[in-house]
C-alpha positions in Angstrom: -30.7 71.8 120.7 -33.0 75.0 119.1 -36.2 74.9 119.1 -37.9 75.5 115.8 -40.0 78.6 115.4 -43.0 77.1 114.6 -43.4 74.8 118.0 -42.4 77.8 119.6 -45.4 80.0 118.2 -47.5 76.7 119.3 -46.2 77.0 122.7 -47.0 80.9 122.6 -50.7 80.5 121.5 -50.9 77.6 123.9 -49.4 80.1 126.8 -52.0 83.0 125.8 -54.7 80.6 125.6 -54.5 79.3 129.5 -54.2 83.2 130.3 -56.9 84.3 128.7 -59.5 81.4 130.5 -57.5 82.5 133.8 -58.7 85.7 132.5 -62.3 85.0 131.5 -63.0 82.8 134.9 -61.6 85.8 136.6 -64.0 88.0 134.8 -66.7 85.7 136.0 -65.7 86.0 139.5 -66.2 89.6 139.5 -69.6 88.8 138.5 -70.1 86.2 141.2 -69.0 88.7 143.7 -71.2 91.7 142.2 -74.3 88.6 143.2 -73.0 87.7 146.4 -72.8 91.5 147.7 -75.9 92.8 145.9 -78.8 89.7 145.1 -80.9 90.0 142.7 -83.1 87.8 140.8 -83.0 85.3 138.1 -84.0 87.8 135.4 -80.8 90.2 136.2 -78.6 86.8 136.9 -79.9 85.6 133.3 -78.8 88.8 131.6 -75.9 89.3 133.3 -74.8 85.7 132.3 -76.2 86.3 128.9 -73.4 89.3 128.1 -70.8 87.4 130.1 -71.1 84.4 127.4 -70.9 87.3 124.6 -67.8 88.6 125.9 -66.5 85.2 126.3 -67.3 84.6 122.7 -65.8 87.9 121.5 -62.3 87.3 123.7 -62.2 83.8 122.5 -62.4 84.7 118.7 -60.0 87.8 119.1 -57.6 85.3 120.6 -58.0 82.9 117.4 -58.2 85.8 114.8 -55.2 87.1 116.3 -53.1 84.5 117.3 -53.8 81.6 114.8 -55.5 83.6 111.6 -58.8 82.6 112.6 -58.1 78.7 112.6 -59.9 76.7 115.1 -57.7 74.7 117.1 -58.5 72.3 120.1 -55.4 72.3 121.8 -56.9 76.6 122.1 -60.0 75.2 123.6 -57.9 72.7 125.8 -55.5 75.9 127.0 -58.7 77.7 127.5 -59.9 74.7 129.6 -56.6 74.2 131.0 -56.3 78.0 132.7 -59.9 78.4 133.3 -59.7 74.8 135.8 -56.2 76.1 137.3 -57.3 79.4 138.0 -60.8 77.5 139.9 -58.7 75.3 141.5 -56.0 77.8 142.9 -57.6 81.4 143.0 -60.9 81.1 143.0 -62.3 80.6 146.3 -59.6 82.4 147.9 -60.2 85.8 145.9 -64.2 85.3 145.9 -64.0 85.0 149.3 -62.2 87.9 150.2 -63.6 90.2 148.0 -67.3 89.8 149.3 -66.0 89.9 152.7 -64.6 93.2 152.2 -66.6 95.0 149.9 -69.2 94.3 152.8 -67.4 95.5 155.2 -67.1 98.7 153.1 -70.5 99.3 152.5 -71.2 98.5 156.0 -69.5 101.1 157.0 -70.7 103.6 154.2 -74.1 102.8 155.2 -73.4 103.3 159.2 -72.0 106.6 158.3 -74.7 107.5 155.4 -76.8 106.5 158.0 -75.6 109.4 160.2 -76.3 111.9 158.3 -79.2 110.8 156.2 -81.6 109.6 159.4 -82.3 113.1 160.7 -83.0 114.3 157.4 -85.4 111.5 156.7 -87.3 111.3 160.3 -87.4 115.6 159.6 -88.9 115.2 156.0 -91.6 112.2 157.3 -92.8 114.9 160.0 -92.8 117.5 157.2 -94.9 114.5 155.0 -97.4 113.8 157.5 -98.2 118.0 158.6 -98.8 118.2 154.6 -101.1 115.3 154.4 -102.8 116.5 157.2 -103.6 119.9 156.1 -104.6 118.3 152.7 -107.1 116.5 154.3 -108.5 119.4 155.6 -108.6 121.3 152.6 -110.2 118.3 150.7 -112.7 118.1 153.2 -113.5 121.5 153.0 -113.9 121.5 149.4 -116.0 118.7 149.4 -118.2 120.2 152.0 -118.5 123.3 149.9 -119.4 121.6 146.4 -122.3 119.9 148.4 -123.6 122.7 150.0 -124.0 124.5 146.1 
């Protein structure tokens, strides 16, 4: 028994739909892990969310333009809906999880060794800071003992 060719075009917008919200929650993971290894505050969280929605928008209207001439469909929105909850429920947590754990552990480690190499440098150029402040001091003193004495 064939399948006509317009249920399977259905089926094929359907497919791309639930990819494209496991895409776009993926997307959003990224930027929950970006958070979780770097905080920041509401402003930055608000902005970043902000151009997240845009993108959203922009993806979700190429997929309609595209694949259904611009028509607005809710079985789209339910695919969207549909692939967005499976990718939650299945991926999610696990790939969240994992990423911030080792993106931490890598920057742990870049710090430890940027830490090596940067702490001499630093206690060296805080000695060199605080001979210079000193021997400002003394000048300004000097200079304001000579403008009184005029």
């Amino acid at each position: 028994m064939a399948v006509s060719t317009s249920i399977y075009q259905e089926l094929l917008f359907l497919g791309s739909s639930v990819l494209v919200g496991m895409g776009l929650f993926f997307l959003y993971d990224i930027l929950r892990i970006f958070r979780r290894i770097l905080p920041h505050g509401n402003i930055w969280i608000g902005v970043e969310d902000f151009l997240y929605w845009i993108i959203f928008t922009g993806v979700v209207f190429v997929l309609l333009y595209r694949e259904n001439d611009g028509m607005v469909r809710g079985f789209a929105f339910g695919g969207l809906l549909v692939g967005m909850t499976c990718y939650y429920l299945l991926l999610s947590r696990l790939i969240v999880h994992c990423q911030v754990w080792i993106w931490k552990k890598i920057l742990g480690i870049l710090g430890n060794v940027l830490g090596f190499f940067v702490r001499p440098v630093w206690k060296t150029l805080k000695k060199v800071a605080a001979f210079c402040g000193k021997r400002l001091k003394k000048f300004v003193r000097a200079v304001k003992i000579g403008l009184c004495k005029l």
